[in-house]
C-alpha positions in Angstrom: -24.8 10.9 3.6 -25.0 13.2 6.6 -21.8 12.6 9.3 -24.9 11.9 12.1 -26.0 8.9 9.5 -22.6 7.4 9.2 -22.0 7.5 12.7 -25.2 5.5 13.4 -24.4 2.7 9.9 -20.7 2.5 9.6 -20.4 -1.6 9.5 -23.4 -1.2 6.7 -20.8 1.7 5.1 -17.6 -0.5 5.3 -20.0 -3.6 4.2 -20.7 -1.8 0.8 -17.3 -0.6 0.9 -16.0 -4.4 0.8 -18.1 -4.5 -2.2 -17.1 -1.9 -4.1 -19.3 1.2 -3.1 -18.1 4.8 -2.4 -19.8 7.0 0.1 -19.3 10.5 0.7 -20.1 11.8 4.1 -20.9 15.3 4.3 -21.1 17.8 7.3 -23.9 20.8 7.3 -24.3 20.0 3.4 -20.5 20.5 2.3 -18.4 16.6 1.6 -15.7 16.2 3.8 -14.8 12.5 3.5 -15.2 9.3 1.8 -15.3 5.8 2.7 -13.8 3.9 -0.2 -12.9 0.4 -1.2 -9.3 -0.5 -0.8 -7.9 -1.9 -4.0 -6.4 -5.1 -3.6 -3.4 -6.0 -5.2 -2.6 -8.9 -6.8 0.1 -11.4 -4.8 3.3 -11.2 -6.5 5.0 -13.6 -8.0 8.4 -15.6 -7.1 10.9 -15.3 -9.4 9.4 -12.7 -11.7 12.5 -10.4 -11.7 14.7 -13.9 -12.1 17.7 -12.8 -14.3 17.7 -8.9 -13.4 20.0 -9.4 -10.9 24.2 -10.3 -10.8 26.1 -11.2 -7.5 29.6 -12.0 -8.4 30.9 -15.0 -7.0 33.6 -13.3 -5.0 31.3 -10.3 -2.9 31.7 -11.2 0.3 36.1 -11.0 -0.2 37.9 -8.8 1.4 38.2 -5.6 0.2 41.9 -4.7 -1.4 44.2 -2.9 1.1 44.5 0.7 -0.5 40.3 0.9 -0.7 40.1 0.2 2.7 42.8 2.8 3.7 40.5 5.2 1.8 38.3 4.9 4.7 
């Protein structure tokens, strides 16, 4: 589709977009861009990594003396 033509019918081009359509929009014969669909992901879900992770029980202590002198 000519650049002049997608000016003039971009909510029809992001319409067919929404469905799935690709356009290519050219200038003096020669593509330049593309209107494409965005892919949707999926919504993740909670508590798939559950068990990947390990907090110890003491991570918020204080750190020992001679480590902090290190800094």
């Amino acid at each position: 589709m000519g650049l002049f033509d997608a000016k003039s019918r971009l909510s029809e081009l992001v319409r067919d977009a929404e469905s799935g359509t690709t356009t290519t929009i050219l200038r003096n014969g020669k593509p330049v861009a593309r209107i494409v669909p965005i892919e949707q992901n999926a919504p993740r879900k909670f508590g798939f990594d559950d068990g990947l992770g390990y907090i110890a029980d003491d991570f918020d202590a204080p750190l020992p003396g001679d480590f902090l002198k290190a800094f």
